[in-house]
N, C-alpha and C positions, 0 to 999 in steps of 0.2 A: 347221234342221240346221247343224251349225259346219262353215264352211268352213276346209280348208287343203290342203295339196298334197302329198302322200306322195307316195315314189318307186314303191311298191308297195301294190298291193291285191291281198291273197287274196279269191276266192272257194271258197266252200264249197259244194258241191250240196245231196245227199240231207241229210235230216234224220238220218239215224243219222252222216251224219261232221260235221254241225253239233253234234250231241250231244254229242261226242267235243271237239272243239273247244274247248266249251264248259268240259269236264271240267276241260280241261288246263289253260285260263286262268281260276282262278277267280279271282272278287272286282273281274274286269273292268269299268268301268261300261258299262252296256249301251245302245245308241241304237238307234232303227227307220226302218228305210227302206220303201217302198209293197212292195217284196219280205221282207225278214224283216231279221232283227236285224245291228249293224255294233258294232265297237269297236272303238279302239287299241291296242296294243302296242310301248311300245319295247322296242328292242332294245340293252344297250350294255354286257355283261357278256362280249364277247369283243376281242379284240383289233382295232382298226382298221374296229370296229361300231359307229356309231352312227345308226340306223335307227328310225323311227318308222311302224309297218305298220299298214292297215287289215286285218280279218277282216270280212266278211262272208258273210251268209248270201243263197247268189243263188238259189235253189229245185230242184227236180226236176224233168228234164223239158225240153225243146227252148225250151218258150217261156219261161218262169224264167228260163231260164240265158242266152236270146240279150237278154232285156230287160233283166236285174238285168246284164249284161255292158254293153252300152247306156247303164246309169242311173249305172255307178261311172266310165264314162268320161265323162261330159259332167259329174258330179257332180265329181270331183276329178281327173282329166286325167292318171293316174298313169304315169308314165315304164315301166313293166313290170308285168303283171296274171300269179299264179298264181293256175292253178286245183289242189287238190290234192284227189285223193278214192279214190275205191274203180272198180275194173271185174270182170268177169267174164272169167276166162279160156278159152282154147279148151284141150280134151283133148290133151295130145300136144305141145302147142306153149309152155307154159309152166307154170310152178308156181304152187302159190298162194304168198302171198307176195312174190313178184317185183312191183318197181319199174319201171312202164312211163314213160320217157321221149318222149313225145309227136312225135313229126317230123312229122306228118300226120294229117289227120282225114278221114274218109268218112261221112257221112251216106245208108245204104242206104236207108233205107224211104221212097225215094220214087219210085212209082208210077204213070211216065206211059205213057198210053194213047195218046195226041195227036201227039207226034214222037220223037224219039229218047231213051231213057230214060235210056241213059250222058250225055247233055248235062247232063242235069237231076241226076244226080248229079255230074257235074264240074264246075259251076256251084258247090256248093254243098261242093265239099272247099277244104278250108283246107291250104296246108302252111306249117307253124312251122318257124322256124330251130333247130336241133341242132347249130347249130356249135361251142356254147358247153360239147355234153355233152362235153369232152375229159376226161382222166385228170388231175389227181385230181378226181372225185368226191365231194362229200360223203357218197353212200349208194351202192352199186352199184345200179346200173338197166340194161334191154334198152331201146335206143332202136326207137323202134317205130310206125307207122302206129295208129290206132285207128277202128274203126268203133262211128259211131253211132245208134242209133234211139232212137223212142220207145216202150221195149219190153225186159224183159229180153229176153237170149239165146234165139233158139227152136234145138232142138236140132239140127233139120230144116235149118235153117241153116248151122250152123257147114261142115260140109265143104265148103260153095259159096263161101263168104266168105274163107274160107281159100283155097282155089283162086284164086278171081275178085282179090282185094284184095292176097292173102299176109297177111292180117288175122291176130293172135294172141290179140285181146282186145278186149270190145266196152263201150260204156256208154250213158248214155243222155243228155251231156251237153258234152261235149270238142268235136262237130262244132261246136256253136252258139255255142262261147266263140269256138274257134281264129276260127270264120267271119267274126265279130263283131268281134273286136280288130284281124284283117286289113284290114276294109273299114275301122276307125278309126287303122291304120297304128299299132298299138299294141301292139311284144312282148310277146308271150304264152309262158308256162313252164306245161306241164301234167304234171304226174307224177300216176300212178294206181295203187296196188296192186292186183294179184289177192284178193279175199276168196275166191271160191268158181271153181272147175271144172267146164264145161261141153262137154257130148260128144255124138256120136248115141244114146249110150245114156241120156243125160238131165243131169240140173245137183244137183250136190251140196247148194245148197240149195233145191231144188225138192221141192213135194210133202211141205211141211209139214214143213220140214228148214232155215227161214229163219236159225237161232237160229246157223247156221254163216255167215253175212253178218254177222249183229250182233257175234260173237266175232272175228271176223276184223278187221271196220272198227275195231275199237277198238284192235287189233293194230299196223295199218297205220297210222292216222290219228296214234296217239303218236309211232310210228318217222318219219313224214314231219313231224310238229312238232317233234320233237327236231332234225332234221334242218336245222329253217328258217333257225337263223341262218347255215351254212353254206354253204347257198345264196343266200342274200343277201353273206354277201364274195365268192360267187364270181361275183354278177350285179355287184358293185362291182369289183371284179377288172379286168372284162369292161369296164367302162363306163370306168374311166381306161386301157385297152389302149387302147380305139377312138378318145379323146381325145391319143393321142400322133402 
């Protein structure tokens, strides 16, 4: 694999927002890593951009995404890691569509029997810095906490998580990056759109109703691409403030 040193690495989770990804940069050349596919892109068709970004594809799922997080940091050392992708919203408490700005991550579904169980999930929340979401914005986003499992949204759930966390919106990936990039002391940016609306009365795309995830992530996934070189001057912004 060619070594070099990006300022930044996207990862991508699920397979329907790598698809998407995919769409957008076509003609890309494509490489592989033991988790799924990587390629470049520069960036230098904006004013005071010139950026050369990895995309990778880091998988589905807690272990995917804590490994493939793991593998781009010791693989290229990258000064700031996004992750961009899709979550499920809670009923009441947001839109679809809406742009979650990451502050926090909670990893619920874990289940000890043994000693205190809030240890074993405060052990294993991560909190990100949000200091950087100031106005202006590249996109409008709700800065926001995210809860994680390995599991869509059960519906049984949302009013406790909501309660216990003030959770808005859940996924199945964000705990294990934020976790991961902290213990590598390596700023982490995770924005997520809403695809789909989750409630006690059940999930929009639930129950053979998927086809409203896939319409949505392709939705989401162009708006936060579109979106990227923007947040890149404003992670560059950010990086000659802190150097003055």
């Amino acid at each position: 694999m060619a070594r070099m040193n990006p300022s930044v690495v996207v990862i991508i989770s699920a397979d329907a927002e790598w698809l998407e990804v995919r769409k957008y940069f076509t003609g890309c050349k494509v490489n592989h890593s033991p988790y799924g596919e990587w390629f470049t892109h520069k960036y230098n068709n904006i004013s005071n951009l010139d950026e050369t970004v990895i995309f990778m594809h880091g998988g589905w799922g807690k272990v995917a995404a804590s490994g493939s997080t793991q593998y781009v940091i010791c693989q290229w050392r990258p000064r700031l890691i996004i992750n961009m992708g899709t979550c499920g919203g809670f009923d009441g408490k947001i839109n679809r569509g809406d742009i979650i700005f990451v502050n926090k991550t909670i990893i619920y579904d874990i289940f000890e029997q043994m000693g205190d169980p809030e240890d074993h999930i405060n052990y294993y929340s991560a909190q990100l810095d949000a200091s950087w979401a100031e106005a202006p914005l590249p996109i409008p986003v709700k800065v926001s906490l995210m809860v994680s499992a390995d599991r869509d949204l059960l519906t049984k759930d949302i009013k406790g998580l909501s309660k216990k966390y003030g959770a808005i919106a859940g996924d199945w990936e964000s705990g294990a990056i934020a976790w991961v990039a902290n213990k590598n002391q390596t700023p982490c940016l995770i924005l997520r759109g809403v695809t789909d609306i989750v409630g006690s009365s059940g999930g929009e795309a639930y129950d053979g109703n998927v086809d409203i995830f896939y319409q949505n992530t392709e939705l989401i996934m162009k708006r936060l691409l579109d979106s990227m070189p923007l947040w890149l001057l404003k992670y560059k912004e950010r990086v000659s403030s802190n150097r003055k």
